[in-house]
C-alpha positions in Angstrom: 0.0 0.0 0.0 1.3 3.7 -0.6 0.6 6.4 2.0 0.6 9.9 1.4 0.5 12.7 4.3 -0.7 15.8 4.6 -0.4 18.5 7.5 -2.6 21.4 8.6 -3.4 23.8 12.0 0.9 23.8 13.0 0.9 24.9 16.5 3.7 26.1 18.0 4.6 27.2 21.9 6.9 30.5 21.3 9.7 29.1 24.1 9.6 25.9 26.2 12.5 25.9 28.5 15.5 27.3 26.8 14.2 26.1 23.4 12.4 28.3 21.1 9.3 27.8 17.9 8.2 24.2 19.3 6.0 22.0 17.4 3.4 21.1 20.2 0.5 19.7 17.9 -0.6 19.4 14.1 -3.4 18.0 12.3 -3.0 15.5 10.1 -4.4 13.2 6.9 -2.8 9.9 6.2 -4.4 8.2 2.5 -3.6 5.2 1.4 -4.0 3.5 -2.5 -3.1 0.1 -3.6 -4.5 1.2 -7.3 -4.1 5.1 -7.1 -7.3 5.2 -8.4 -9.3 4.8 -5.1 -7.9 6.6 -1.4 -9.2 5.6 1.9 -8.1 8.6 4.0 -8.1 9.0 8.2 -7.7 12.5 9.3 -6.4 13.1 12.8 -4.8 15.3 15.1 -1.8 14.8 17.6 0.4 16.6 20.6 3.5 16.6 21.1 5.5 15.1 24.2 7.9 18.0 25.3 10.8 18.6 23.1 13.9 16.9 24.3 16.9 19.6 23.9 19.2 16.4 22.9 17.1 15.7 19.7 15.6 18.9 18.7 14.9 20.2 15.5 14.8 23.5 14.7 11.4 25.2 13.2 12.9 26.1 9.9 15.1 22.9 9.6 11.6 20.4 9.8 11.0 18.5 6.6 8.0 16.9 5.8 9.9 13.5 6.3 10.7 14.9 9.7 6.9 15.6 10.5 6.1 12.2 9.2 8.5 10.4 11.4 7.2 12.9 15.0 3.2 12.0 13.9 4.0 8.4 13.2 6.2 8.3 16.6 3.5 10.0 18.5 0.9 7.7 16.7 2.5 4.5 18.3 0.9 1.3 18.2 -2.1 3.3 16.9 -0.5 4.0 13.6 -0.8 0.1 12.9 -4.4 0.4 13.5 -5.4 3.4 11.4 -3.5 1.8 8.5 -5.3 -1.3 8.8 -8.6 0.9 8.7 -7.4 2.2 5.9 -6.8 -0.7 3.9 -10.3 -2.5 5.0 -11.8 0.6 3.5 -10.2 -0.1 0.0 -11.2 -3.9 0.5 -14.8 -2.8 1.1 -15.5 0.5 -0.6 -17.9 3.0 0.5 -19.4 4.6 -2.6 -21.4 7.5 -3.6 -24.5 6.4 -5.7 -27.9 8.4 -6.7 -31.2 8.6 -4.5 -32.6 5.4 -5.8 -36.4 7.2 -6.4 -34.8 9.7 -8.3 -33.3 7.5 -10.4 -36.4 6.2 -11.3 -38.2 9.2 -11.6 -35.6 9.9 -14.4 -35.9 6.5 -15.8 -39.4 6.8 -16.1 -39.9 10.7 -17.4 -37.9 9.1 -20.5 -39.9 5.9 -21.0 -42.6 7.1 -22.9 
């Protein structure tokens, strides 16, 4: 399966200890495609532990790579679970289809 990310609402504490500009939370959408024609997306949202001074990032040195690896760390053992969600939802498609009576209604305006 492929699995694509996207990122929205960065929030960011202006100074925690001695660091400044930390990443505390972001909202997230993970999809995922076996055929790139059909997605199954989960959208979420996720805080941060506290930044560890050893390990920090800099705000204008994150990638997206990097935000990638901090949700799927902070995900845990739930990131296993939303993928599996996500490929039961390819296996069993939820579609969008017409209101069946009007469907009819157009079927039988034409069958004259």
């Amino acid at each position: 399966m492929i699995y694509s990310w996207a990122f929205s609402n960065l929030r960011v504490a202006a100074n925690q200890g001695d660091l400044s500009d930390v990443v505390v939370s972001v909202d997230y959408r993970i999809g995922g495609t076996t055929t790139r024609h059909q997605w199954a997306y989960h959208h979420g949202s996720v805080n941060f532990a506290p930044a560890d001074p050893d390990v920090f990032t800099a705000f204008d040195d994150i990638t997206e790579d990097d935000m990638i690896a901090f949700v799927e760390q902070s995900l845990g053992s739930e990131l296993a679970e939303i993928k599996a969600a996500l490929e039961q939802q390819l296996l069993n498609p939820i579609t969008a289809k017409p209101l069946p009576w009007e469907t009819r209604a157009h079927e039988q305006q034409f069958d004259l």
